[in-house]
C-alpha positions in Angstrom: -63.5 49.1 94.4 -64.0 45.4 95.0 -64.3 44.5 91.5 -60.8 46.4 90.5 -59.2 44.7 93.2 -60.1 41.2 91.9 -58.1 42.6 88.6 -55.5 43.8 89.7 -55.0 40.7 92.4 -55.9 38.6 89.0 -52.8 40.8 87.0 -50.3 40.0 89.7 -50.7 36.6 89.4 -50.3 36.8 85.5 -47.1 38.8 85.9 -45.7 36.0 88.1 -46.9 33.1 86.0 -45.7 35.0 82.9 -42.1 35.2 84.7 -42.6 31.6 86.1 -42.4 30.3 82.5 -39.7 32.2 81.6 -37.4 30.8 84.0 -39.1 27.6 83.3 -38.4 28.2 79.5 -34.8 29.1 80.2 -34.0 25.6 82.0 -35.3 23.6 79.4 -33.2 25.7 76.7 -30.1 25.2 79.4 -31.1 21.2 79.7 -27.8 20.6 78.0 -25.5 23.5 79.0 -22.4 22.1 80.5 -20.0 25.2 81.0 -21.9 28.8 81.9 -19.8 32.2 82.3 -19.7 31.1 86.0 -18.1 27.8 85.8 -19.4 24.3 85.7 -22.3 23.1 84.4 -25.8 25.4 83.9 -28.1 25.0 87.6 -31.7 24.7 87.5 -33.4 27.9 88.5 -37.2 28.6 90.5 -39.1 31.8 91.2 -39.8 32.0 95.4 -43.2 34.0 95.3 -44.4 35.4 98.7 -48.2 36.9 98.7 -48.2 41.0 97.9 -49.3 43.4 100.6 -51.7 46.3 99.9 -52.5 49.0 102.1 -56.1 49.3 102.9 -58.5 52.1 102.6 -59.7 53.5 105.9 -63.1 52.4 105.0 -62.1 48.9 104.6 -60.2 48.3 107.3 -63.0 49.8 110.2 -65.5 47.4 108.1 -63.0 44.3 109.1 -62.6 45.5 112.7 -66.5 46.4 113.3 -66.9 42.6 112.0 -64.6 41.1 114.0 -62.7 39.5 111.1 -58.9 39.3 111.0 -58.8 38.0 107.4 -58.5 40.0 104.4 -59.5 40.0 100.6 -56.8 38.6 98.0 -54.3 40.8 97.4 -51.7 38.8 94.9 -48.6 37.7 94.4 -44.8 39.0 93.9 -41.9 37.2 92.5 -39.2 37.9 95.6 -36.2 36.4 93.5 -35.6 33.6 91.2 -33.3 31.4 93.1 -30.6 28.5 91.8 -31.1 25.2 92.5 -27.8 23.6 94.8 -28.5 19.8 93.8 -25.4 18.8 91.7 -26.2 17.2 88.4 -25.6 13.8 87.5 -22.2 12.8 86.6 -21.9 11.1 82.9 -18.4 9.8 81.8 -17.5 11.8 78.4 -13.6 11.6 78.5 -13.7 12.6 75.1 -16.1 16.0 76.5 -14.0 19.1 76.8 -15.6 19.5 79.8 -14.2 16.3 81.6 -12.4 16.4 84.6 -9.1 14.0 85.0 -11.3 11.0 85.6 -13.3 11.5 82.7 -16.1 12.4 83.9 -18.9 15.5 82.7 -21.2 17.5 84.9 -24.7 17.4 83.5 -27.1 20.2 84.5 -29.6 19.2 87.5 -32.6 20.3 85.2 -35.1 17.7 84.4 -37.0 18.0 81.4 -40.0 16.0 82.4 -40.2 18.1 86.1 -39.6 21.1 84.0 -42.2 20.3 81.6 -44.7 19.6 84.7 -44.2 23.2 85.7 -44.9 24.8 83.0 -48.3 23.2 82.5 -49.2 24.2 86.0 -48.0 27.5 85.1 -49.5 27.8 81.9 -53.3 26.6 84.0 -52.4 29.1 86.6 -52.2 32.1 84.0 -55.2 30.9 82.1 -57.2 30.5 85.2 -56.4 34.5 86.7 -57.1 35.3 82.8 -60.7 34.0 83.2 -61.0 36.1 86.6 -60.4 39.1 84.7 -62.6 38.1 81.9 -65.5 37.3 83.9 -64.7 40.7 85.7 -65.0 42.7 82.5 -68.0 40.8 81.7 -69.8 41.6 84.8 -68.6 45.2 84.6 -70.0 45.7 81.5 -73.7 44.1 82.2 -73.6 46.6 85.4 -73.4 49.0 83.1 -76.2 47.6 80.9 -78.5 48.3 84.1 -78.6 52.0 83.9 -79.9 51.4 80.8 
């Protein structure tokens, strides 16, 4: 039981870093976007994660109470939305731009590459870090099986 849940705590948290460099990948691709279906210049976007809940077995949850212990074993992670970012973007004077207002004036996104960038490297170490959990599980499922041997 305990070694599945470490999986599937582990595969939560590569579902949500998978989707966290999505968005992230779909800012950088937007870095430039200066008129969306919406209006106005593209707005930077983030995933709000909140920790998953899991119902636990009977067994389980007696164990916790006959120990005393409030605390309880990781359960993962959920994407609750991907929400847009409010800042405005920088103002650049294009009067040329076909996007320019009557003073001249362009809405850039409010997505910086170099913060973008940042998050996906954490993203990309969080997803290789709950691929090693799963790894190592496998690995120590498969030498508990070697012990019935």
């Amino acid at each position: 039981m305990g070694m599945f849940l470490g999986i599937d705590t582990s595969a939560s948290g590569l579902t949500a870093e998978r989707l966290r460099m999505d968005v992230i990948s779909n800012n950088i691709a937007n870095a430039n976007t200066t008129r969306t279906e919406n209006g106005g210049a593209y707005k930077r976007r983030y995933v709000v994660f909140s920790p998953r809940e899991r119902q636990a077995e009977s067994f389980e949850k007696t164990l916790m109470q006959t120990l005393g212990e409030n605390k309880k074993s990781g359960e993962g992670v959920r994407a609750v939305s991907i929400m847009e970012d409010t800042d405005p973007g920088p103002l650049v004077y294009d009067p040329g731009h076909p996007d320019a207002n009557a003073d001249g004036m362009v809405e850039k996104p409010n997505v910086n590459i170099v913060t973008e960038m940042v998050d996906m490297i954490t993203a990309h170490r969080a997803y290789e870090a709950n691929s090693t959990v799963i790894n190592a599980a496998k690995a120590m499922a498969l030498k508990t099986l070697e012990i019935g041997k």
